[in-house]
N, C-alpha and C positions, 0 to 999 in steps of 0.2 A: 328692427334689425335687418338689414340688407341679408340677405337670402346670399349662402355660400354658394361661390361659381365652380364647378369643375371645369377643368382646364384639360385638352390633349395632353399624353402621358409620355414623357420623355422615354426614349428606347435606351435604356442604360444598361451596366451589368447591373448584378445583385449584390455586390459587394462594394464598398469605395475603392476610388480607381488610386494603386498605392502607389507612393515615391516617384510621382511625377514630377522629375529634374529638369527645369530648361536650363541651359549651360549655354548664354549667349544665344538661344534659341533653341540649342540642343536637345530634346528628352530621350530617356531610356524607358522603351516601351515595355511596359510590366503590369502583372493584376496581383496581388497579395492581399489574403484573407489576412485580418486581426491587423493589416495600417494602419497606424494612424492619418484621420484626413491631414493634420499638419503638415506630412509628408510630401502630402500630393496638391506642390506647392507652383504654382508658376514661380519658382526662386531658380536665378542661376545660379551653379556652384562649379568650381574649378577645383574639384575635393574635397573643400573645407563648406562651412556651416555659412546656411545667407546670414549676413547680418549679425546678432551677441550670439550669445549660446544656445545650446538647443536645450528646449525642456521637453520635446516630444520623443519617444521612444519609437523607432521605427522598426518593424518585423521585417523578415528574410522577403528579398525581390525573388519573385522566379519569372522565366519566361513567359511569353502571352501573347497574346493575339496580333494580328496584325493594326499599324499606325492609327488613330482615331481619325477623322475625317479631314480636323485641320491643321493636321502633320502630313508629312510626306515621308517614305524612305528614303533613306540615303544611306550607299555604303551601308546597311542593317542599322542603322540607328532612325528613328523618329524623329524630325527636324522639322523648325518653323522656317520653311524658305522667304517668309517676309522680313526674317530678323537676323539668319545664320549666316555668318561671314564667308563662313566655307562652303556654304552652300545657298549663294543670294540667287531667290529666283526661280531658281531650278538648282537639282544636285550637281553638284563638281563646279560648278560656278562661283569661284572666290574672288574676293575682295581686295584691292590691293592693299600693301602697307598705310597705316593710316587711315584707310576709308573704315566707315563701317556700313551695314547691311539697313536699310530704313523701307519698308514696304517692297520689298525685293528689287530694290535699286541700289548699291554701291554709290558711296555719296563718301565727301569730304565729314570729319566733326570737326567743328568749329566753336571754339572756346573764347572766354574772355571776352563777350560782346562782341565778336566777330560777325561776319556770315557769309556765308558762299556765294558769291559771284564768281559762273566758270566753274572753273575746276581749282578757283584758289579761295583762301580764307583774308577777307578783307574787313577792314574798320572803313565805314562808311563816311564816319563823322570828318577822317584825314584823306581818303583816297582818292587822287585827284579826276583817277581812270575811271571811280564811282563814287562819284561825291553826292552824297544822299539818296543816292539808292544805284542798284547795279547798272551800267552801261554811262552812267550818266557823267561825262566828261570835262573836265574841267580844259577852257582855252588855254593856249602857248601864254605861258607867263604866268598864269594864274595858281592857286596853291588851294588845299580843300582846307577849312577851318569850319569846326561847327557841323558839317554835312551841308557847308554851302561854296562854292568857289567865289576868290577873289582875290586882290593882289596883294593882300598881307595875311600875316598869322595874327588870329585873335584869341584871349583866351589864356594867355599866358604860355601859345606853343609857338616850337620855334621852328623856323623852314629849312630841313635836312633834303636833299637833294631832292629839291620838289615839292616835297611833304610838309605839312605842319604837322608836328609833332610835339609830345609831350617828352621833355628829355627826361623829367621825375618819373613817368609809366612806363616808356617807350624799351620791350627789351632789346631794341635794334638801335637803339641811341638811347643809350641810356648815362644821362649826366653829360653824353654834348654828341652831335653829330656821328657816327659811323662806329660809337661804341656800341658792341653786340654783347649780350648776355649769352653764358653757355645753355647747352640742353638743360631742361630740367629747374632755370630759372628764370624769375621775374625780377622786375627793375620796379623799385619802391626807394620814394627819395632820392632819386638820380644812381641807386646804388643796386647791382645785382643782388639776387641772394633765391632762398629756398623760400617758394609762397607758405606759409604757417598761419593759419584763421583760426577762428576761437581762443585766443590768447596762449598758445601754443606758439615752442622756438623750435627750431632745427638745431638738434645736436647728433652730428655725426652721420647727418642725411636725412637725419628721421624727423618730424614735426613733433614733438614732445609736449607733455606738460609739467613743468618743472617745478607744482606745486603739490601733484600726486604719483611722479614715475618714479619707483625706487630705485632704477636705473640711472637716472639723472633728477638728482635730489634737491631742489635751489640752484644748481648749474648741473651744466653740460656736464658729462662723467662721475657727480658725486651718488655713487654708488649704495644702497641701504646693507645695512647688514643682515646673514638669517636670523628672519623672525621680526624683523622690526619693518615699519613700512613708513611711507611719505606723507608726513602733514605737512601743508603749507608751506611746503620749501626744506621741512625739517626733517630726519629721521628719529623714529620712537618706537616704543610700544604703545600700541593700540588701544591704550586704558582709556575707557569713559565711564561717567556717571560718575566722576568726583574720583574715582579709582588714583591710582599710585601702582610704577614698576619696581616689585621688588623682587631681585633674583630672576628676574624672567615670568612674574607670576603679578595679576593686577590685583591689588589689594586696598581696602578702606581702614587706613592707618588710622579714622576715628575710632574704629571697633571693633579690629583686628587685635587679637592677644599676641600674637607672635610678630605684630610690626606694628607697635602701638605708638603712635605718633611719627615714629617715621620707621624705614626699613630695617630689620633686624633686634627690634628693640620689645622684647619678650616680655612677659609678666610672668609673674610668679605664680605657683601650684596654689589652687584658688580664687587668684585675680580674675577678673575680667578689664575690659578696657571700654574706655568708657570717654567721647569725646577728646581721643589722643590719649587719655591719662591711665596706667595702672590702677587698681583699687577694687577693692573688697564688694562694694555697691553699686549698685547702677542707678545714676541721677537722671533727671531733667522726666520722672515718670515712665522711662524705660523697664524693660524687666530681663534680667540675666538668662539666659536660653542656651544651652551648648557652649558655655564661655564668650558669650555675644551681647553685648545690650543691644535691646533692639524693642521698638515699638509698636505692643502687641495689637493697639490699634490701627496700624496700618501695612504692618509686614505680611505679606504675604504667604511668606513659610512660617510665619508663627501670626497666627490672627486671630486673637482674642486669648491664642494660649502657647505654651510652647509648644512646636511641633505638630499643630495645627494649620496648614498646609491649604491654600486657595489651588481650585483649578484651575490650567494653563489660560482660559480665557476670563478670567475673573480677576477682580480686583479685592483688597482688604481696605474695609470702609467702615469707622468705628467698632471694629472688633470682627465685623461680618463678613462673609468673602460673597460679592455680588459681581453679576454678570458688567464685562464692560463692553459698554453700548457706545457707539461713537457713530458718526456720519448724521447727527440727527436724530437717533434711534432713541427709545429710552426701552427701559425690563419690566415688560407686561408678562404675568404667567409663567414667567422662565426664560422670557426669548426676549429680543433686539427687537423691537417693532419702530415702523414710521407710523406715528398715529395721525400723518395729514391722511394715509393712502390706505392703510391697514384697515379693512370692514369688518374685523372685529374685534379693534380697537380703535373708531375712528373718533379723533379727539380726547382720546384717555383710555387708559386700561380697563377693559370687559366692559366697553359703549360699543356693540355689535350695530349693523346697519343690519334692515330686513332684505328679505327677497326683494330680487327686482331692482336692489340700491346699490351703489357705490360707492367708497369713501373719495368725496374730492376735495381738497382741502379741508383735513381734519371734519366735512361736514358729510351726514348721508345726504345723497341724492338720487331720484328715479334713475336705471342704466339706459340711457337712450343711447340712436343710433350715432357711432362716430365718423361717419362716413355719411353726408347728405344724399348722395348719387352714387347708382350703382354703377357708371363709371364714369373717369374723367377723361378730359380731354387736356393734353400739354397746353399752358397757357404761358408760357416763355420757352425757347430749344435758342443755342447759339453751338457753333462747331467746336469741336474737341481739336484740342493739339497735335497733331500730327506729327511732328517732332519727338514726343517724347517716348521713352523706350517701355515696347513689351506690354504688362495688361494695366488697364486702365483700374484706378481703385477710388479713393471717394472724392466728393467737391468740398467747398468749407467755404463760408461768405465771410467776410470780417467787418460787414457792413459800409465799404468804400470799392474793394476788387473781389473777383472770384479765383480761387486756387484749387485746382485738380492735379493728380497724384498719379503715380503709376507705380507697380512692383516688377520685378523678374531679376531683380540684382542690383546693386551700388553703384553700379557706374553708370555714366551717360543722364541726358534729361532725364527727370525725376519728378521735377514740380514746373507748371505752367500757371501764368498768370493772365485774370481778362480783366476788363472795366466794366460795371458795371450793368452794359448791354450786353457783356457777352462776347465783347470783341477781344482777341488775340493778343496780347501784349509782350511777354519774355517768358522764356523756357531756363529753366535751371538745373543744376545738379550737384544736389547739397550731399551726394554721398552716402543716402539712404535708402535702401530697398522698402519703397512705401509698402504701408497694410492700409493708412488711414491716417487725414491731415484732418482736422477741427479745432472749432474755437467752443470757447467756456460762455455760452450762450451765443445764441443766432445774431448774426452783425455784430459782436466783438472782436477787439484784435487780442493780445497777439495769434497766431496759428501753432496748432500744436499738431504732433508729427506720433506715429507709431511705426516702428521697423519691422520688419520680420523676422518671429522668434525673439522680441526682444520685450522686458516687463521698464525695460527706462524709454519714457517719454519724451519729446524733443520740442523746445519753446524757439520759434523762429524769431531772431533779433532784427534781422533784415534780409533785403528780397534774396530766398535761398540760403542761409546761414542759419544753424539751427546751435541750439547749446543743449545739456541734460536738464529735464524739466523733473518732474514726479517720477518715480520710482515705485510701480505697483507691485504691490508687497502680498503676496497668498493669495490663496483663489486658483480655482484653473484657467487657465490661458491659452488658449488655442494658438499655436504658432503663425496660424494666417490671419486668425480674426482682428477685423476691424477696432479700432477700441474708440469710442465717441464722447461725450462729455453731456450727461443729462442735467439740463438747467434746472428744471422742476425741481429735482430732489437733491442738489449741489453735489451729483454724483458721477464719476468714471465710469463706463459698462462697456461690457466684451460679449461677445456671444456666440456658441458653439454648439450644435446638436440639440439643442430644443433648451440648453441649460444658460441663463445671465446672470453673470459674474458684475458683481459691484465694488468700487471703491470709493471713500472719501475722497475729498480735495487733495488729501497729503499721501496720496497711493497705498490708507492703509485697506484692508480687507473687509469689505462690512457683510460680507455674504453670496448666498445665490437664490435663484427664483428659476423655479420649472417650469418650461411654457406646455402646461397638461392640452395633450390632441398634437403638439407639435408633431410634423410630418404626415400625418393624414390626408394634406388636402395638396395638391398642387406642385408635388416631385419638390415638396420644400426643404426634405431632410437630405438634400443632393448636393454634393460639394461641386460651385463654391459658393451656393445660395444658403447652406443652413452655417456662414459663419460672420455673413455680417448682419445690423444691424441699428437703425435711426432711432429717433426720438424727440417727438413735443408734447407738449400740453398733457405733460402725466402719463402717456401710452408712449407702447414700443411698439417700430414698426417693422417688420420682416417683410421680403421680395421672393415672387418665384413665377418665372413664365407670365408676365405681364399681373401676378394678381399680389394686391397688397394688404395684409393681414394686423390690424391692431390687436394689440395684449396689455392688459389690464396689471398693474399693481401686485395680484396674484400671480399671473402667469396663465388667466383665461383671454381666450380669443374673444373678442367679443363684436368684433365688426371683421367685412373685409369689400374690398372694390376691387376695381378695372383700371389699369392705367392705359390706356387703349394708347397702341402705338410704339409702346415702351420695349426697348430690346430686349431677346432672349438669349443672346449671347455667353461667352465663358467671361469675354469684361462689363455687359450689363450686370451679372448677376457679383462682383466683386462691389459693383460701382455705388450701392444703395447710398442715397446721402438725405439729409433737410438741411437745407441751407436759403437763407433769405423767406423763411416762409415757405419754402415749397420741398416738393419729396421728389428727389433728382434718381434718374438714371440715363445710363448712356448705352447708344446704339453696339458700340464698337470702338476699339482703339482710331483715332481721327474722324468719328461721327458723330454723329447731336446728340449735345446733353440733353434730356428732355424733362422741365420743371413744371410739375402739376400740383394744383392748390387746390390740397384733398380734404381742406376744411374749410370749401365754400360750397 
């Protein structure tokens, strides 16, 4: 076992540092005992909540000390002069219309595969003044097609004063020379209109989805009524599980007295109802309960008798009300165990593994060291995006490109893409305040996304386009934490304050595991290092100050190394990732990822 490193001790307060707001770069400098760390988020807000809803409750701001080191004052507020508009650079230093703030430089943003040459936003591929890259001019006569000059339009575009142009893209010609689109819109099919992705239309200015807005119900303006909402285009009430509306109330007209086969349709003093039908008996091996046929070997409020009642996490299974175990788990002793990983369960209910052993694949095995070297050296680094907005958060491999992330708010780059060395590719901005992008095993695609503050998952369809993926369902959830995808045990996990949170495939709750000792060693239990967290080969890995900590199954430490070199930064320590084999962190927003192979 590699011998635990002490590490120099971060000068911090005593308390978590609360409701740290960037607002476009912005923070409100404050200290509040009983924050939650959720709070003290690199998220920007303009009033309202980063990203879905908030589930973290945050305590009263009071006043506090002066800017933390890598803030500035400005006007009495706390300000990232690398990022704030109103303050790019230095205080009182603003921004013109349209630019925004990038490394304390005012710069153009540049949309839609553009890019800044100069002080303007050009397409490369048609601009004849910078035809395949900036400066690069095309002769008298000539026209750009492709990113190359020459004397025709190729491509299927046409030559608009100079230009080859797409008339079906172009919102400057769009559908034939010198037609201009208004603000606000794009040219699709030669025809203006409002850009709408993800299978969403524009009604009334807004991009909708007119399969679930009760607003606009199957079209523009069909409105729901109170209490009913939108399916598929349709308005209703919200009955499932074979359910029926009646009166405003969801009911199983098989074995409802009072709407027995259909709405309104009562039984007599006595009856029960019994597959649609009135009648004195209850068939098919049912037993009458409260005026209910219902069967007592599998109902839950009546299981194995009437008024015999399963607990909320339990199920009715031939008369018995037993634990439901899902994610793989099965009911050893009372509880959900994995018996690949569980050492005293490993392989079956009460097969304990002895001292000194581990469960690894349902088998005991001696705990040896997980960590060969007490430390490594980065055996891949490639540079970070500089482009993209605010703090840098995790990488994710899909086994073709690499994709890293960043948070502090929805707007502007979000997501960047590299090849496979590493090299720089496109920046995007799918409109998500990142926590954490990952695939469902290392070298898979598609990439999956986690928002801030948000328990719905996001499945990237194409470069930068995300839809709703899983939907994690119970458990605690830290508002910042990372949320990653453990292949080993085909499981979701989040992790916050020493505590990891699990789900199924299908976001339901399978539990939590306490990492016992957490924070002890190496300023780990320090926001925003005690809220993310990786994962291979059965262990979880945590970051802090260059040292990197495996946890076992139970939630014991059981190794830890050196990642020599590794940043200790506010975006190294968001940044923990395993992706391609290796355990990633980055120096700083636009500095080197650095990728260490801490299982060789």
């Amino acid at each position: 076992m590699v011998k635990l490193m002490s590490r120099l001790q971060f000068q911090a307060t005593t308390h978590a540092l609360a409701a740290l707001t960037l607002a476009f770069g912005v923070t409100a400098c404050g200290d509040s005992e009983g924050t939650s760390s959720a709070t003290a988020a690199d998220t920007e807000t303009t009033g309202t909540t980063s990203d879905e809803s908030t589930t973290t409750t945050v305590g009263a701001t009071t006043a506090g000390p002066a800017c933390p080191p890598e803030l500035e004052e400005c006007a009495g507020q706390c300000v990232d002069v690398g990022f704030n508009p109103d303050n790019c650079g230095g205080c009182g230093v603003a921004c013109a219309d349209g630019e925004i703030c990038s490394d304390g430089v005012c710069g153009l943003q540049c949309f839609g595969g553009s890019t800044q040459c100069g002080d303007a936003c050009v397409d490369l591929q048609v601009d004849p003044a910078n035809c395949g890259g900036c400066g690069a001019q095309c002769e008298p006569g000539e026209s750009c097609s492709g990113g190359a000059c020459g004397s025709d339009c190729v491509g299927g575009t046409t030559e608009c004063d100079g230009l080859c142009v797409d008339t079906n893209l172009d919102p400057n010609n769009c559908g034939g020379c010198g037609t201009a689109c208004g603000p606000d819109e794009v040219c699709s099919g030669g025809a203006c209109g409002f850009e709408c992705i993800g299978g969403t239309v524009a009604c009334d200015g807004l991009c909708v989805d007119i399969n679930n807005d009760p607003n606009n119900c199957g079209i523009c303006g069909g409105t729901c009524a109170d209490g009913e909402v939108c399916v598929m285009g349709v308005c209703g009430f919200d009955c499932a599980g074979g359910t029926v509306e009646c009166d405003g109330l969801c009911v199983d007209t098989d074995v409802d007295p009072m709407n027995c086969g259909d709405c309104g349709v009562a039984c007599g003093p006595g009856e029960v109802c019994n597959a649609g039908v009135c009648g004195l008996e209850c068939g098919g091996g049912s037993l009458e309960c409260g005026g209910l046929c219902v069967d007592v070997d599998v109902d839950p409020m009546n299981c194995g008798g009437c008024g015999v009642a399963c607990e909320v996490d339990q199920v009715c299974n031939a008369g018995q009300c037993q634990l439901l175990c899902g994610g793989g788990t099965i009911e050893c002793a009372g509880m959900c165990v994995n018996t690949n990983y569980d050492p005293n369960h490993c392989g079956g209910c009460d097969m304990p593994c002895g001292d000194g052993e581990a469960c690894v694949d349902g088998m005991c095995e001696p705990l040896g060291e997980v960590f060969l070297l007490d430390d490594y050296d980065a055996s891949m680094n490639f540079t970070d995006s500089a482009q993209l907005s605010s703090t840098r958060m995790t990488l994710a491999w899909d086994g073709v490109e690499f994709w890293s992330s960043s948070g502090g708010g929805q707007a502007g780059n979000r997501l960047a893409r590299y090849n496979s060395n590493g090299v720089f590719q496109q920046n995007y901005a799918p409109g998500i305040d990142m926590r954490s992008v990952f695939v469902k095993g290392d070298g898979s695609m598609p990439v999956f996304a986690r928002g801030y503050n948000s328990p719905q998952l996001r499945e990237q369809t194409g470069p930068g386009v995300f839809i709703n993926a899983e939907l994690l369902q119970g458990g605690p959830l830290d508002a910042q934490s990372s949320v990653v995808y453990d292949a080993t045990r085909d499981e979701l996990i989040a992790f916050e304050g020493g505590t990891l949170t699990r789900w199924d495939q299908n976001g339901g709750n399978i539990g939590t595991i306490a990492f016992n000792g957490f924070g002890a060693l190496f300023n780990e239990d320090t926001y925003p290092q005690n809220r993310g967290v990786a994962t291979s080969s059965g262990y979880y890995f945590t970051y802090s100050e260059t040292n990197l900590s495996a946890w076992d199954e139970t939630g014991t430490r059981v190794d830890t190394t050196v990642l020599n070199g590794a940043g200790t930064s506010f975006d190294s320590h968001f940044s923990l990732s395993y992706a391609a084999g290796k355990v990633w962190v980055v120096d700083s927003a636009g500095g080197q990822w650095r990728g260490y192979n801490v299982g060789q």
